[in-house]
N, C-alpha and C positions, 0 to 999 in steps of 0.2 A: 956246289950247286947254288945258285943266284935266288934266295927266297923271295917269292910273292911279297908286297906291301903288305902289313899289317901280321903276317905270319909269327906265329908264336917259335921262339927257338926251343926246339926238344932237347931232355936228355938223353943217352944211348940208349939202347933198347937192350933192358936185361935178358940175356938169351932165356934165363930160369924162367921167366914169367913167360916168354914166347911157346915156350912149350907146354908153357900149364896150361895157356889160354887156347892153346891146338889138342892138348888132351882133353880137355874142357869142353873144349866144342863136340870132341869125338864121342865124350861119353854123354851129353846132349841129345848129339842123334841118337844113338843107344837105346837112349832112353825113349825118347818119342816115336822110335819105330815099336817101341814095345809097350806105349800108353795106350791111350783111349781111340787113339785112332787107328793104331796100325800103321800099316803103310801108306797112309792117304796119300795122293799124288800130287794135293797139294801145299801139305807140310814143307816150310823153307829145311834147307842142307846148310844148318850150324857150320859145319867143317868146312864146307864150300864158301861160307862169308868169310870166316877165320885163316884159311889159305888163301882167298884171293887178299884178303888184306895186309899178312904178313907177306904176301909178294910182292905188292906192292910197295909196302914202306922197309920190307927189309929183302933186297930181293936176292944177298949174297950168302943169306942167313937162311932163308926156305924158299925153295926154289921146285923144279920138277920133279927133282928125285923125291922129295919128301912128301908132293902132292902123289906121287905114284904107289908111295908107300902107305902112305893112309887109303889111297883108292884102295889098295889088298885090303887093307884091314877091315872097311865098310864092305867088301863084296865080300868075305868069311864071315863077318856079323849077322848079313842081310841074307846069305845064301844065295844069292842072284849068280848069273853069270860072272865066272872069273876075269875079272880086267874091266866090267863097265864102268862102276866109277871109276876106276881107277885109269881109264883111259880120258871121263870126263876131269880129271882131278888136273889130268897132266895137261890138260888142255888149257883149264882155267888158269893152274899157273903159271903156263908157256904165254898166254894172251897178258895175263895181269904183269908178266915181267918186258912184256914187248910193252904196256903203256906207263908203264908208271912213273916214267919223265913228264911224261906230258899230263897223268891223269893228277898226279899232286899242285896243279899249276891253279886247278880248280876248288872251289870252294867246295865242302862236302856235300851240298844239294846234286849238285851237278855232278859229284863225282856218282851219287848214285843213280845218277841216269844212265853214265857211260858203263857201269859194271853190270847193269840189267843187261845190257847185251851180250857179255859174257858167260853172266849166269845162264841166259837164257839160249845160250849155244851148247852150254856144257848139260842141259836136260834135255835139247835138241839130238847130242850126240850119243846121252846113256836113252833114248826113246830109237834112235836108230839101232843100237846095239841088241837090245832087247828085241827091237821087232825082226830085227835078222835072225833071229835063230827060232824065232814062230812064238815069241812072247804074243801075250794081250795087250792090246793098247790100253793105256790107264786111263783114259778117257780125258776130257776137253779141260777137268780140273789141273792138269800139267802144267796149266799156263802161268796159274794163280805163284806156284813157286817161286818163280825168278822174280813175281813181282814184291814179292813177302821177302824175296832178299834185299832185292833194290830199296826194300823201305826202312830192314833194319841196319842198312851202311852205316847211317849217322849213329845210329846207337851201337852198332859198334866202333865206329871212329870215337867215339868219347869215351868208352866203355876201355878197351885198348890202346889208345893215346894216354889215359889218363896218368900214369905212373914217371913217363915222360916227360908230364907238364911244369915247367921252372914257375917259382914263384914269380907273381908278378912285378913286385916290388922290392930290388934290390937294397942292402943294408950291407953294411958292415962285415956281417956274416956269411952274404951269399953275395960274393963280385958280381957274379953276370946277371 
């Protein structure tokens, strides 16, 4: 693939640390559906930044099956209906593996605009799922979500890129 000007060359992405940082997230959420807030509606979905992003930058490496797989895991956590996240999960990464040619082209500000939409389809479709079977609607705080994901992209793009990152300045010791 033809890097952007200015693009930093990464190293490979240790599949170990891929999974730590997807467990990581999962026990994240865990955690914050079972802190201070509860299930607030509009608490960001850790696992949701973390799979769209490994879709994105590794998309041969976690792809739908594995967003599908985690969707189970959060609806036995959460006790909700069997399959809404995890039909939201599959979505997200079905969506983040259809842009992510196009969504790496962009600098990370930008790229968190274009995944707001994502996110914000994938609590569009666990609010559908929920209200079909005569859920509550969580009220108008819902919205707040996708926007609390969209903002932490970049801190997860540098949080997650970071291990990958070559030094800047070659020597002797590091050719590239």
């Amino acid at each position: 693939m033809i890097m952007r000007p200015g693009q930093q060359l990464l190293l490979p992405a240790n599949p170990v640390f891929i999974w730590f940082s997807l467990i990581l997230a999962l026990m994240g959420n865990m955690l914050m559906n079972m802190g201070l807030w509860g299930r607030a509606a509009w608490m960001p979905d850790l696992l949701a930044i973390a799979l769209v992003f490994w879709s994105v930058h590794q998309p041969l490496r976690i792809g739908v099956g594995v967003a599908f797989a985690f969707g189970l895991v959060m609806d036995v956590h959460q006790g909700t209906l069997l399959g809404q996240h995890a039909l939201a999960y599959t979505a997200l990464g079905f969506g983040a593996i259809a842009v992510h040619r196009r969504l790496l082209w962009f600098p990370v500000p930008q790229q968190a605009l274009q995944v707001f939409g994502l996110f914000l389809g994938a609590h569009l479709l666990q609010l559908i799922a929920r209200m079909a079977v005569g859920g509550s609607f969580p009220g108008f705080d819902l919205v707040l979500a996708p926007v609390i994901e969209a903002l932490l992209w970049p801190l997860a793009s540098v949080l997650l890129l970071a291990p990958q990152r070559r030094a800047p300045n070659p020597d002797d010791n590091r050719p590239l």
